[in-house]
C-alpha positions as CSV (number, residue, x, y, z in Angstrom):
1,X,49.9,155.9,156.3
2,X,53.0,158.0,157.2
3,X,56.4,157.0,155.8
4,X,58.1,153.7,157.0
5,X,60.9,155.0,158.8
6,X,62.1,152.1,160.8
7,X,64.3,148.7,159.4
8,X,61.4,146.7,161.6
9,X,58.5,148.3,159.8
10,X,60.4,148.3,156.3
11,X,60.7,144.5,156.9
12,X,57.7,144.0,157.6
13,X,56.2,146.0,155.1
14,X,58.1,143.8,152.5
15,X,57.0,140.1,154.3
16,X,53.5,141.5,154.4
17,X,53.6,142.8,150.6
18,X,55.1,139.5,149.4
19,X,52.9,137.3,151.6
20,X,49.7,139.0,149.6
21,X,51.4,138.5,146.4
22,X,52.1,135.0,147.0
23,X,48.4,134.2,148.1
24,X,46.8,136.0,145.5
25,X,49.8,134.0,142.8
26,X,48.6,130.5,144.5
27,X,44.7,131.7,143.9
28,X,45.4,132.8,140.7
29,X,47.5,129.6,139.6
30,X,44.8,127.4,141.2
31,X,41.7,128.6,139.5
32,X,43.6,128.9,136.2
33,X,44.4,125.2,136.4
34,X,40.8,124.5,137.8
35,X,40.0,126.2,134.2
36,X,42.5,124.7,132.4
37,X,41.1,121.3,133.3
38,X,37.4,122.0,133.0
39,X,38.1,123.4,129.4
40,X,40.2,120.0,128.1
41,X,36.9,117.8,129.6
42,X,34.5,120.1,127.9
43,X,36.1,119.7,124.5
44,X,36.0,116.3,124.9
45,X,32.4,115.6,126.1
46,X,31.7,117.8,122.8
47,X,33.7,115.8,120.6
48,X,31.7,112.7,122.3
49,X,28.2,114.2,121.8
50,X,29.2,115.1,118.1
51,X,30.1,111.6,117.7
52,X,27.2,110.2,118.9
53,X,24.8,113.0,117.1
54,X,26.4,112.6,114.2
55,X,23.5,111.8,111.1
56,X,20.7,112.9,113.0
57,X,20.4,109.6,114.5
58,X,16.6,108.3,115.8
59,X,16.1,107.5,119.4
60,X,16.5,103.5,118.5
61,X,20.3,104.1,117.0
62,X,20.9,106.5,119.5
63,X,20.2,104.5,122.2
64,X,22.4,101.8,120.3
65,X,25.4,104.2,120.0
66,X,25.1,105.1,124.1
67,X,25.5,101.4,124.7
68,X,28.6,100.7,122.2
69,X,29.9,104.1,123.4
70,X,29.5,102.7,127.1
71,X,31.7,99.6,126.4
72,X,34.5,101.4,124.5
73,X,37.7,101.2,126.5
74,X,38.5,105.1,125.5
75,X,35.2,106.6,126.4
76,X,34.3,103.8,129.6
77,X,35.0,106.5,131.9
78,X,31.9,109.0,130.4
79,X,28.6,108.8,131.8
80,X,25.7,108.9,129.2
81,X,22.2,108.8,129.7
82,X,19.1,109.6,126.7
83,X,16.0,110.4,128.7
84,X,12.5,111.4,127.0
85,X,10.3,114.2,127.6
86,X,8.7,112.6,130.9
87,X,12.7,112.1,131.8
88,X,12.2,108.9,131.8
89,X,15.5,106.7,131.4
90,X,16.0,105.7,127.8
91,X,19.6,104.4,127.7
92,X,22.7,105.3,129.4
93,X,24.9,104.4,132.3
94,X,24.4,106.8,135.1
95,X,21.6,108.1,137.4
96,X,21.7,111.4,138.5
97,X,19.9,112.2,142.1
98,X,19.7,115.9,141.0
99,X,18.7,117.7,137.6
100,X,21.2,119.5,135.6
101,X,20.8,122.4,133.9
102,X,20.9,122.4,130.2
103,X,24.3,123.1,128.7
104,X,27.4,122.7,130.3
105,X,28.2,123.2,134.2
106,X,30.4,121.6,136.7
107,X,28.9,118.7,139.2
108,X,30.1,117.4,142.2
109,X,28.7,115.0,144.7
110,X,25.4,116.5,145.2
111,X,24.5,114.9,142.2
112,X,24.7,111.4,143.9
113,X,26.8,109.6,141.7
114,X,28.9,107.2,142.8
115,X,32.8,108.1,142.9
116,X,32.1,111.2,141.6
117,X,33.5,114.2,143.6
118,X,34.2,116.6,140.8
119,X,32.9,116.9,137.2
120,X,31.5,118.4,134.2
121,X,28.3,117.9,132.5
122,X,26.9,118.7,128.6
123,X,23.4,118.4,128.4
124,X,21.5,119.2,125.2
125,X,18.0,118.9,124.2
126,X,17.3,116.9,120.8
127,X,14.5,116.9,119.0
128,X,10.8,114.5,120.0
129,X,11.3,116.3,123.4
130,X,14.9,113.8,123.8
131,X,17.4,115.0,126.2
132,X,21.2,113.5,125.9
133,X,23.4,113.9,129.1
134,X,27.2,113.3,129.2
135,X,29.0,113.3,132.7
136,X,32.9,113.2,132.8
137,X,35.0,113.3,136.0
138,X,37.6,116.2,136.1
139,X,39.4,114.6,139.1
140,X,41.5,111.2,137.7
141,X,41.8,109.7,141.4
142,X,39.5,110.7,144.8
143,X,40.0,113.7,145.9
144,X,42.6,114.9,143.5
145,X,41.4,118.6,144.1
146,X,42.3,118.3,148.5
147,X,46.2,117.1,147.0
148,X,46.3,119.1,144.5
149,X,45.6,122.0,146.8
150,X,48.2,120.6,149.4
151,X,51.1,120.4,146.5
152,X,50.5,124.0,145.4
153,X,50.0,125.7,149.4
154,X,53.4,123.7,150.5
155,X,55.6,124.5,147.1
156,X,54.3,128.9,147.5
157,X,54.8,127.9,151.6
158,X,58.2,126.7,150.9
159,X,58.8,129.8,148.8
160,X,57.3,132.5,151.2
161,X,59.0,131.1,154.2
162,X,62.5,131.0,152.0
163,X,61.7,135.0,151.1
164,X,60.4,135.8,154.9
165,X,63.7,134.0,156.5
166,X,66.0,136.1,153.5
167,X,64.4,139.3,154.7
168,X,64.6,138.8,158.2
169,X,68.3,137.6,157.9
170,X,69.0,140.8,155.9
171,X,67.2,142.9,158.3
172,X,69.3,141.3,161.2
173,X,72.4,141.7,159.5
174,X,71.9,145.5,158.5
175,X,70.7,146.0,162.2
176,X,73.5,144.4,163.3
177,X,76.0,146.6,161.5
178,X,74.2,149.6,162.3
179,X,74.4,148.9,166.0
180,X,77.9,148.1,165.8
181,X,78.5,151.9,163.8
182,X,75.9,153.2,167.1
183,X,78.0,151.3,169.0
184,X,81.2,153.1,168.3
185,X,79.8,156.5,168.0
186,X,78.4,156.8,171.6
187,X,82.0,155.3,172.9
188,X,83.6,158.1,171.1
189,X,81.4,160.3,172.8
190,X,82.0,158.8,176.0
191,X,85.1,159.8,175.2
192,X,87.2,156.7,174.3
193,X,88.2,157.9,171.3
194,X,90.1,154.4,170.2
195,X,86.7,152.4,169.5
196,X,86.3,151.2,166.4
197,X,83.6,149.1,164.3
198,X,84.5,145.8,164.3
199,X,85.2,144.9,160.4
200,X,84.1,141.2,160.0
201,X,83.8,140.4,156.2
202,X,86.2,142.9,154.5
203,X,85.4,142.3,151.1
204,X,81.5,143.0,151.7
205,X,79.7,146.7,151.1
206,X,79.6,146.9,154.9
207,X,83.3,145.9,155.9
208,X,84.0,148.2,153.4
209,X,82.0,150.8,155.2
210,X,83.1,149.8,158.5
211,X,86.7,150.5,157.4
212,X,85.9,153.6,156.1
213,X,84.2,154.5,159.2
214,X,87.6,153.5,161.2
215,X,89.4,155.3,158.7
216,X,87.8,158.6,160.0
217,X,87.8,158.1,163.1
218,X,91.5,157.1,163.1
219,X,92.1,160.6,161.6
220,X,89.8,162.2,164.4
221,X,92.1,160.6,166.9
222,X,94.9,161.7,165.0
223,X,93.9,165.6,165.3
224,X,93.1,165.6,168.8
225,X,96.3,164.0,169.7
226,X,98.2,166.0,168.0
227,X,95.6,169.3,169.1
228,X,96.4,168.0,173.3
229,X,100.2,168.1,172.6
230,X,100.1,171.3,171.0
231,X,98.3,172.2,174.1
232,X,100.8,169.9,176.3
233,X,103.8,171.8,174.6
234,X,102.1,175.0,175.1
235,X,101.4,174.8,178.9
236,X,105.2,173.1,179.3
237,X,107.1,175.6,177.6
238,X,105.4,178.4,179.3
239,X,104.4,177.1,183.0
240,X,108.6,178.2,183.9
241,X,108.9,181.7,182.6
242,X,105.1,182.1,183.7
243,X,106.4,181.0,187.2
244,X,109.3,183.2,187.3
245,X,107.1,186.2,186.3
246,X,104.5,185.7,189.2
247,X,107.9,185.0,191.6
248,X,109.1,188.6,190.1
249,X,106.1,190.5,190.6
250,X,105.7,189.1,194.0
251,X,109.0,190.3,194.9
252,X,108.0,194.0,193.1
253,X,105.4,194.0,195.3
254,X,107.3,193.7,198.6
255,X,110.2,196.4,197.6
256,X,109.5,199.3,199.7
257,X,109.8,201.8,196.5
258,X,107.0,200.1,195.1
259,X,104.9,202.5,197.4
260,X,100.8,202.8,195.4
261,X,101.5,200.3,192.5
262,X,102.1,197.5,195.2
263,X,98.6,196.5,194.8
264,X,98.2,196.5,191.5
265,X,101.5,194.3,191.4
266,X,99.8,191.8,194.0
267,X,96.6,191.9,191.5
268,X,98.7,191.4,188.6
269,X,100.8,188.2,190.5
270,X,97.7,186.5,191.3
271,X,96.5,186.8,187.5
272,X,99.9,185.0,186.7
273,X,98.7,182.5,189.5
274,X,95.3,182.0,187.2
275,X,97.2,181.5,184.2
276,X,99.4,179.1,185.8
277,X,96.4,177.2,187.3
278,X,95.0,177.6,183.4
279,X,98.3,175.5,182.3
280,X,98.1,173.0,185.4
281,X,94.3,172.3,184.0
282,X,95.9,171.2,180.4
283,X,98.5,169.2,181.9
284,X,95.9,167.3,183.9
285,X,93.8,166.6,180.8
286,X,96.9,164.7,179.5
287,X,97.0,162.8,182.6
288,X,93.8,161.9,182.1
289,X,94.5,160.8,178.6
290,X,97.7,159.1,179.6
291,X,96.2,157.3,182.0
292,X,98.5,158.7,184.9
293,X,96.0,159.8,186.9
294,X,95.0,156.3,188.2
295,X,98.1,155.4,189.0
296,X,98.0,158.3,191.6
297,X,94.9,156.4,192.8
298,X,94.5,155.5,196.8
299,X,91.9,153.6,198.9
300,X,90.6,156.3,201.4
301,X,87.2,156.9,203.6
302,X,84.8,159.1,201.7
303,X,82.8,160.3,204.8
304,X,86.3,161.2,206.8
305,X,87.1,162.5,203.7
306,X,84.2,164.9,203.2
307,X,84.8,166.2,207.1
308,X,87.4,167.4,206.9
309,X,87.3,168.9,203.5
310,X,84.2,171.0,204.5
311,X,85.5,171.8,207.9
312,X,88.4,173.1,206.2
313,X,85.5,175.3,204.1
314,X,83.6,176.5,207.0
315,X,84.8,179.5,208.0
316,X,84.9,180.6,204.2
317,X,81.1,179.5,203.6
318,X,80.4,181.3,207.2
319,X,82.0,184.7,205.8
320,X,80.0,184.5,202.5
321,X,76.5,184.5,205.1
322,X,75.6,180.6,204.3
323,X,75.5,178.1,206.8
324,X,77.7,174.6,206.2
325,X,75.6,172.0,207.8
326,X,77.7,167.9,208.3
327,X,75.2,165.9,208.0
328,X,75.7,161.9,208.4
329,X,79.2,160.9,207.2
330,X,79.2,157.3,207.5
331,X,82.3,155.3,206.7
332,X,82.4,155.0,203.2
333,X,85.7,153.4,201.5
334,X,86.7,154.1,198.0
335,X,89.4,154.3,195.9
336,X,89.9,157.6,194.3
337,X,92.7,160.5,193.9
338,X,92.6,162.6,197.3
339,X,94.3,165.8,195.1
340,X,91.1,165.2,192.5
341,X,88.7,164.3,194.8
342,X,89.2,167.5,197.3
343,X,88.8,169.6,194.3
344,X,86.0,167.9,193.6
345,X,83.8,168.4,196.7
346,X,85.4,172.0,197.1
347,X,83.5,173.1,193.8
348,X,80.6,171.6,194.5
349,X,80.2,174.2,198.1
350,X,81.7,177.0,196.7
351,X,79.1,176.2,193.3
352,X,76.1,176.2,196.3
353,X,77.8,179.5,197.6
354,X,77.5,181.0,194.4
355,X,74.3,180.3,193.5
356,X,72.3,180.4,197.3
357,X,71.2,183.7,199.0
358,X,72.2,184.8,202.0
359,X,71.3,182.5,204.9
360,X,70.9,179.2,202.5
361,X,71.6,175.9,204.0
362,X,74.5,174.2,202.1
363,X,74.4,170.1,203.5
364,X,76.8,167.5,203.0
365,X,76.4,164.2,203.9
366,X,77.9,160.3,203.3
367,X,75.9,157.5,202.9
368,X,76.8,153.4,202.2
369,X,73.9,152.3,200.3
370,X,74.0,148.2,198.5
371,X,78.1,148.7,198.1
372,X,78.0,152.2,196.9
373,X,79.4,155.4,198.6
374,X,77.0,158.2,198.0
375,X,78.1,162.0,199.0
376,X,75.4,164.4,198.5
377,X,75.8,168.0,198.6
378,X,72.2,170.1,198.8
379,X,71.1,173.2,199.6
380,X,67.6,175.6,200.1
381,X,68.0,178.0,197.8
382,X,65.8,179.1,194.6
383,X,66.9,175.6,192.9
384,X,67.0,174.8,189.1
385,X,63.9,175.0,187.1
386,X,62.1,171.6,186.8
387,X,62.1,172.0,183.0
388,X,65.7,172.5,183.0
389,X,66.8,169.9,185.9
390,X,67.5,166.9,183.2
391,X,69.6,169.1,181.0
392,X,73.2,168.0,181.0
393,X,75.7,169.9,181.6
394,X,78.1,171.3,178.4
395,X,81.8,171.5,178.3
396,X,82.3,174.3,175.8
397,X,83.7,177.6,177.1
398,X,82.7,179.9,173.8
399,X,80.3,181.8,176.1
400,X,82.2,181.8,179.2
401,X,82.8,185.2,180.7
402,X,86.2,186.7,181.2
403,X,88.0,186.4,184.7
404,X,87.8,183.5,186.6
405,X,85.5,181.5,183.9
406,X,88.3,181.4,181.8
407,X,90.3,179.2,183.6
408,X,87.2,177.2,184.3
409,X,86.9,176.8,181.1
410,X,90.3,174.4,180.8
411,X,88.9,172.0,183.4
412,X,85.6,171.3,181.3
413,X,87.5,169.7,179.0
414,X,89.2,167.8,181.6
415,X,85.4,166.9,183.0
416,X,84.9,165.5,179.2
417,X,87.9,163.3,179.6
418,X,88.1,162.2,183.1
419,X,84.3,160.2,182.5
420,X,86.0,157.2,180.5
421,X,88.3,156.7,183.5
422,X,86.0,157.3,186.6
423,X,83.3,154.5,188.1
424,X,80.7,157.3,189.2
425,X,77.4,158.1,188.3
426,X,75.9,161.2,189.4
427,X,72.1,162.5,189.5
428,X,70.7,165.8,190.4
429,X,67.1,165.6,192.5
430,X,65.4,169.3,191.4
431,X,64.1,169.4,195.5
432,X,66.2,167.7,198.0
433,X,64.0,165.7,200.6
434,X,62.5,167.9,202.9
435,X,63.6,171.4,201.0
436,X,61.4,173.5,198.5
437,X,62.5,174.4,195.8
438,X,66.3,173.5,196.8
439,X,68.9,171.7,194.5
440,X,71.2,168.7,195.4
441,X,74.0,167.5,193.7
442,X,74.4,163.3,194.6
443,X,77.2,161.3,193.7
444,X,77.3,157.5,193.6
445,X,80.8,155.5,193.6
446,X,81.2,152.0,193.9
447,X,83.1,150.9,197.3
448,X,85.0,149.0,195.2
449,X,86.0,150.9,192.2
450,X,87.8,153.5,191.6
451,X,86.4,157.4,192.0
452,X,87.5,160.0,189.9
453,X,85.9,163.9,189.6
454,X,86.0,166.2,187.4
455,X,84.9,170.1,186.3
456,X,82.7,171.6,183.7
457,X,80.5,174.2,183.1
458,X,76.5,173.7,183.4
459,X,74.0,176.1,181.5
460,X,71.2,175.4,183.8
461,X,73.1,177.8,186.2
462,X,71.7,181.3,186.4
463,X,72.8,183.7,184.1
464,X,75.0,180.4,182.0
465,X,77.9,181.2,184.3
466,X,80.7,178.9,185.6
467,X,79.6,175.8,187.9
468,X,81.5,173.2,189.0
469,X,80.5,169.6,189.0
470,X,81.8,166.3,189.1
471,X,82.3,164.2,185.8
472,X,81.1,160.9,185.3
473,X,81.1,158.0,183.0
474,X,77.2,157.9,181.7
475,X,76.0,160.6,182.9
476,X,77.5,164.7,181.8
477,X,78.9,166.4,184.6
478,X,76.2,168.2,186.7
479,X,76.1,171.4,189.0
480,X,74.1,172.5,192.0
């Protein structure tokens, strides 16, 4: 049997361990005191049999001695009986239905005598062919062995169930704790970094731990606050001189004696323009932190919406040899940044233009389905492996390319952050209905809560480049 692994199977393995002890305890107990008894009556039928043996009595004074024995207050309760070699009866007080065997041996009722249910016997063979039996019960009331049985099964019951009921409660208590540590640990990587185990009995081993826990995660919290205002500072402090370089190298560019380097000025403005874009990313990541970004939160209509973001796209997708297909855009109200949510849906088609040959279909539609808005945006090009299709989609930019993954790169960790404040859940079908192998990117919102996207970067993409996605609150952001 392989390791217990599992609190469950740990329990159980202890109830099941100390359930077998405690049987084989009660059998053990029982037959010892079964023994204990049957010894203390054989000693005294021997002392009884010495007694009445004692001289080498003939079979007339023996006979006489069974009687007087018979009467005797302190020996009433033995049964005697003398019988010859033809077993006939001699003297005695009992009448056995059934031979016993010479010696001693225990009796019950099959030997038919009456109020006897459990017993031992001496029987000895004497000299003229004589044979002296003494019966005594082992069993002071009726059955004294059926209530002596129930006392010792309910006092071991009584202690099992005590031990099963300790185990189980410490088994639900260290599940419980766990779950409350599990509990905390998948909030933080939700993203709400201000959960926290809940610290009930300080003074225990696991209100100790819990505080510990909080303790480090306080600290956690800590360094990334104080990491996003570095970053905050960082993109303040530079955003204006950045801006008044791009406005100066604009303006270099359209003096007449810039004459060849013109271009190259143009080229290097709208790398400023990148870097300030870069900045704008961070800023929005503290907005997301803050909170801000709902404030900035609007009712709109998610299929008007989606019109006339990808008729402002058409052209663009036209020029890059894709077709931009509207599909049904039914009325769809949510609440949701417009700024956010344009972004949003303009990443996912250019994502489908970047990754679609020539001549793909790219498809956007709207759909209200049982209070939800669901935009979809598909396409019919090679698709993403099946094996690949449930992977979720990373935030890290350490292998990001230079150029424009870069300042992708700033908006996955805005993806990371905007799922704690967003109502949408997202999945990615491998074939859209009706397309082979194709790839679809569906996004669910509530018609009542808010809507919030986001960015990221998805390795399921060929070659690991930059994708765009929308960010969600269960589920990691996801590309096309």
């Amino acid at each position: 049997m392989g390791p217990l692994r599992s609190l469950r199977a740990i329990a159980f393995a202890f109830i099941a361990a100390i359930t077998l002890a405690t049987l084989l305890t009660f059998a053990a107990v029982y037959f010892a005191l079964l023994g204990a008894i049957d010894r203390q009556v054989d000693k005294r039928l021997e002392r009884e049999s010495a007694a009445l043996l004692q001289g080498n009595p003939d079979r007339v004074l023996l006979g006489l001695r069974i009687g007087e024995e018979s009467r005797r207050r302190d020996s009433g309760d033995i049964g005697f009986l003398l019988t010859d070699t033809n077993g006939r009866r001699l003297a005695g007080n009992i009448a056995p239905m059934a031979a016993i065997p010479p010696g001693v041996s225990t009796i019950d009722h099959g030997a038919g005598i009456p109020g006897l249910t459990r017993g031992r016997a001496l029987v000895e063979r004497l000299p003229d062919g004589l044979t002296l039996t003494l019966l005594a019960e082992s069993e002071p009331i009726e059955d004294h062995d059926a209530h002596r049985l129930l006392i010792l099964a309910s006092g071991f019951g009584a202690i099992l169930l005590l031990v099963v009921l300790g185990i189980l409660a410490l088994s639900l208590t260290i599940r419980r704790n766990i779950e409350a540590v599990r509990t905390a640990a998948e909030a933080i990587v939700e993203g709400d970094m201000r959960a926290r185990v809940p610290v009930e009995a300080p003074g225990t081993a696991f209100g100790r731990q819990a505080k510990a826990f909080n303790r480090m995660l306080d600290r956690i919290e800590a360094l990334m606050a104080s990491l996003a205002q570095v970053s905050n500072d960082v993109a303040h402090d530079l955003r204006t001189p950045l801006a008044r370089l791009r406005g100066r190298l604009a303006l270099l560019a359209e003096r007449p004696e810039a004459g060849s380097v013109a271009p190259e000025l143009e080229e290097a403005a709208a790398e400023a323009e990148d870097i300030l874009a870069m900045f704008a990313a961070i800023l929005r990541i503290a907005e997301i932190e803050g909170g801000e970004r709902r404030a900035m939160f609007e009712r709109l209509d998610l299929g008007a919406f989606a019109d006339d973001v990808a008729e402002s796209l058409e052209a663009m997708v036209e020029d890059s040899g894709r077709v931009l297909r509207l599909g049904t855009l039914a009325p769809a109200p949510v609440e949701g940044d417009a700024r956010l949510l344009t972004q949003a849906l303009v990443n996912l088609i250019e994502n489908a233009v970047n990754h679609t040959p020539p001549g793909a279909i790219i498809a956007v539609d709207v759909a209200g389905r049982a209070g939800q808005a669901v935009l979809t945006v598909a396409d019919n090009g090679p698709g993403i492996p099946r094996r690949l299709a449930a992977a979720r989609c990373g935030v890290s930019g350490g292998s990001m390319r230079a150029g424009a993954a870069r300042a992708t790169a700033w908006a996955c960790r805005w993806s990371r952050r905007s799922r704690r404040c967003t109502g949408v859940s997202l999945n990615w079908p491998t074939r859209p209905q009706g397309w082979s192998p194709g790839s679809a990117c569906r996004w669910r919102a509530s018609s009542v809560s808010p809507a919030f996207p986001g960015e990221g970067r998805c390795p399921v993409c060929p070659q690991n480049e930059t994708a765009r996605m929308v960010g969600t609150i269960r589920a990691a952001p996801v590309c096309l």
